[in-house]
C-alpha positions as CSV (number, residue, x, y, z in Angstrom):
1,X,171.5,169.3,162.0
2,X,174.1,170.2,164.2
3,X,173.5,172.4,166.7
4,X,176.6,172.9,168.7
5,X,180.0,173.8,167.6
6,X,182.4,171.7,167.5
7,X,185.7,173.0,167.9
8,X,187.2,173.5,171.2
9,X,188.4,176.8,172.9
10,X,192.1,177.3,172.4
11,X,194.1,179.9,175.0
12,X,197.8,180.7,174.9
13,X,198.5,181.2,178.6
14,X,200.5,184.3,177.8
15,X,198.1,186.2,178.6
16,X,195.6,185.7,181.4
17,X,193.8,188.3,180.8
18,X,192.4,187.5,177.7
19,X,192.2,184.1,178.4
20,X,189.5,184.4,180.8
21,X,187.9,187.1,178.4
22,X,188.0,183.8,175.9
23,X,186.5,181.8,178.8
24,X,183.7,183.7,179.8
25,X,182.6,184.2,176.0
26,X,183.1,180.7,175.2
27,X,181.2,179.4,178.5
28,X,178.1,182.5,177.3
29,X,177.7,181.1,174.0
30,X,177.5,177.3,175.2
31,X,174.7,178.4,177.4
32,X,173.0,180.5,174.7
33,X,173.3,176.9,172.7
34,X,171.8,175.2,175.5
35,X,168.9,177.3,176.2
36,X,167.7,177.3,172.4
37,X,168.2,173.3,171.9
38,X,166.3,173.3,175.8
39,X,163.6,175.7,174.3
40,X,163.1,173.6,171.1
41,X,162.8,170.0,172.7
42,X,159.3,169.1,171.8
43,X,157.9,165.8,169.6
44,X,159.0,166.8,166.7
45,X,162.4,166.5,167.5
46,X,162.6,163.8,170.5
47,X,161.2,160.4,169.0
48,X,162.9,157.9,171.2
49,X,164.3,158.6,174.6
50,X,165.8,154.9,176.0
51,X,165.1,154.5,179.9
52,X,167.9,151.8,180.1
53,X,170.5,155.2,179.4
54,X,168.3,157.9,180.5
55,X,167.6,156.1,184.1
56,X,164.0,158.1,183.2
57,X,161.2,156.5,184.6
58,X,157.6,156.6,183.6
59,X,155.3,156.7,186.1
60,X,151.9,157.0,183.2
């Protein structure tokens, strides 16, 4: 399941102001993405994380 979208954020330059309007929405809905894929890590979902990529180290 994909979770985030993926097309990228297109502005015209023509007019700044609704650029950054297009900015600021596109940069509030990545971290709306962020926060529910952060909030729905669990087992379930996570089966194998490789410590070789991650750099995570287990200490258990």
């Amino acid at each position: 399941m994909a979770v985030f979208r993926t097309a990228t954020l297109k502005v015209d330059n023509i007019n700044p102001s609704a650029d950054i309007n297009k900015i600021v929405n596109y940069v509030n809905i990545l971290q709306e993405q962020l926060e529910w894929v952060l909030s729905n890590l669990d087992s379930d979902n996570v089966t194998e994380i490789d410590a070789k990529v991650t750099k995570i180290v287990n200490n258990g």
